[in-house]
Biotite code that builds the C-alpha atoms (Angstrom):
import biotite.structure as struc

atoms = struc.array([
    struc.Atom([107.899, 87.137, 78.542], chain_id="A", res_id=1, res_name="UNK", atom_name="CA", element="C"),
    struc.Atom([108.795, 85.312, 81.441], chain_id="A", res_id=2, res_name="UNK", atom_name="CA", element="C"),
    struc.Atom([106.865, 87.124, 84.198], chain_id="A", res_id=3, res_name="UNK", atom_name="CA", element="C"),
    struc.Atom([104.172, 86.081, 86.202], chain_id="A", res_id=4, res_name="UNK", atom_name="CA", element="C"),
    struc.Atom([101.489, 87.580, 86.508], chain_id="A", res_id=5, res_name="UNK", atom_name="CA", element="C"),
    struc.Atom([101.789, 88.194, 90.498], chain_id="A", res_id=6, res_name="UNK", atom_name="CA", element="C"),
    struc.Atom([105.221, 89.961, 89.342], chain_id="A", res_id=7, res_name="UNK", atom_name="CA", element="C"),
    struc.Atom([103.583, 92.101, 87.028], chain_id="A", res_id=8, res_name="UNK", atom_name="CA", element="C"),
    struc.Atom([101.406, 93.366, 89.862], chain_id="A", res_id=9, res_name="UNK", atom_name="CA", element="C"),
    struc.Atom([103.703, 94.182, 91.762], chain_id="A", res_id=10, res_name="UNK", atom_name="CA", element="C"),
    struc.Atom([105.303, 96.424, 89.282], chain_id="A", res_id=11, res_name="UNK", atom_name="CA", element="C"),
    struc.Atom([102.326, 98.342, 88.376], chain_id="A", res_id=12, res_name="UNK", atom_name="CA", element="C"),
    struc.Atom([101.661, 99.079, 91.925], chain_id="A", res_id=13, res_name="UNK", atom_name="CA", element="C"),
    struc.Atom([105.738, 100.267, 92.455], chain_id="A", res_id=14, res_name="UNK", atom_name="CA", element="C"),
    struc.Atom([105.103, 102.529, 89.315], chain_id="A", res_id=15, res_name="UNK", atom_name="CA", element="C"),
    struc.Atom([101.550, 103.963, 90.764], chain_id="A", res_id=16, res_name="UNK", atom_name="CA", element="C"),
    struc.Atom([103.397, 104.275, 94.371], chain_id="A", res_id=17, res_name="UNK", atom_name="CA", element="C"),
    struc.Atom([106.397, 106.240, 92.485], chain_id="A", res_id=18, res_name="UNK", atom_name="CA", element="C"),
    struc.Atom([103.590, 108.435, 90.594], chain_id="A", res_id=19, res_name="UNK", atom_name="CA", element="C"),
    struc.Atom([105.042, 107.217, 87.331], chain_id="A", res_id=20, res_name="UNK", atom_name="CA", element="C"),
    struc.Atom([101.643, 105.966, 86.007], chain_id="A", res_id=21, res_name="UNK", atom_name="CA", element="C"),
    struc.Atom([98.103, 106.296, 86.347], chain_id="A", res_id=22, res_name="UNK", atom_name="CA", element="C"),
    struc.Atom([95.034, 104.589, 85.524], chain_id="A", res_id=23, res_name="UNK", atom_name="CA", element="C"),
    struc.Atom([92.384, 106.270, 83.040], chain_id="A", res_id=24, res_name="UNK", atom_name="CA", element="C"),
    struc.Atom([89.391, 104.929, 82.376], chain_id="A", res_id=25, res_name="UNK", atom_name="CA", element="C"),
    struc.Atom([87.516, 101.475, 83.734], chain_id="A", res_id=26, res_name="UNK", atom_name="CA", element="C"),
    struc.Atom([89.077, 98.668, 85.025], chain_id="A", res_id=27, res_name="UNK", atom_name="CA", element="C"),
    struc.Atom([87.358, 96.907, 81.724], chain_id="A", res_id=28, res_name="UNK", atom_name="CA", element="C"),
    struc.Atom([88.095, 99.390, 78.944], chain_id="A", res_id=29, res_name="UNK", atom_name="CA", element="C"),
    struc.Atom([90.748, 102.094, 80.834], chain_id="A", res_id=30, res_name="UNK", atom_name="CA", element="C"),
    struc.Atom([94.068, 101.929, 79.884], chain_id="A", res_id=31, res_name="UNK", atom_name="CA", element="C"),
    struc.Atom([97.666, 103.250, 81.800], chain_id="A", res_id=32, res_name="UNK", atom_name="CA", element="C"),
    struc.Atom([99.423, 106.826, 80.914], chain_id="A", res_id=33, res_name="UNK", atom_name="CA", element="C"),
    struc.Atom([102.804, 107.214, 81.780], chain_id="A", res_id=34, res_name="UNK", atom_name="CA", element="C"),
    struc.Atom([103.023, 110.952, 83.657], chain_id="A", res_id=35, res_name="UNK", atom_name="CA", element="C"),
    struc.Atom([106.742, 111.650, 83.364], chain_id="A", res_id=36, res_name="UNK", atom_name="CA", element="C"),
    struc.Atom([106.851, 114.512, 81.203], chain_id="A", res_id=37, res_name="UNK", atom_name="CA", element="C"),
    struc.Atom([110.128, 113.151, 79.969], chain_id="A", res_id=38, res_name="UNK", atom_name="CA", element="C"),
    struc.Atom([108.682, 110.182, 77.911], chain_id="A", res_id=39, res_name="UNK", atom_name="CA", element="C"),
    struc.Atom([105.428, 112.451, 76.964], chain_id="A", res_id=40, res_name="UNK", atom_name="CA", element="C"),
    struc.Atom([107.323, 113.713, 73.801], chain_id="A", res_id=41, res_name="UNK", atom_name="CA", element="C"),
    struc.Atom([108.225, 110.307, 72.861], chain_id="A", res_id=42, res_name="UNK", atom_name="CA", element="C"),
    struc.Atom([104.525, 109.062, 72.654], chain_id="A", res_id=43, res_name="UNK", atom_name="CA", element="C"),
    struc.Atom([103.722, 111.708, 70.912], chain_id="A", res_id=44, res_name="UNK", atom_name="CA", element="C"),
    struc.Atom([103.195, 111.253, 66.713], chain_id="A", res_id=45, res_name="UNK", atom_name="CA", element="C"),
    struc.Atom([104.059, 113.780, 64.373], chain_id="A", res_id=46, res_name="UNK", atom_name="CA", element="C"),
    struc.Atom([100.855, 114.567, 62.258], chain_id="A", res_id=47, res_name="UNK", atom_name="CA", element="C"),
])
């Protein structure tokens, strides 16, 4: 992609600082959720 991974970092951290995402789970097995509401719809599936 053309990012480091120092870059990438730093973006997580910007998106945690903003309250845009958050961390669930283990640093091993956890994974990130988005907590804008307006992108929850979009993850959503239709069952």
């Amino acid at each position: 992609m053309g990012v480091s991974k120092r870059q990438v970092l730093k973006y997580i951290k910007r998106l945690t600082d903003m309250n845009l995402i958050v961390r669930e789970g283990s640093r091993r097995v956890g994974i990130w959720r988005i907590i804008d509401e307006d992108y929850n719809s979009f993850f959503e599936t239709n069952k």
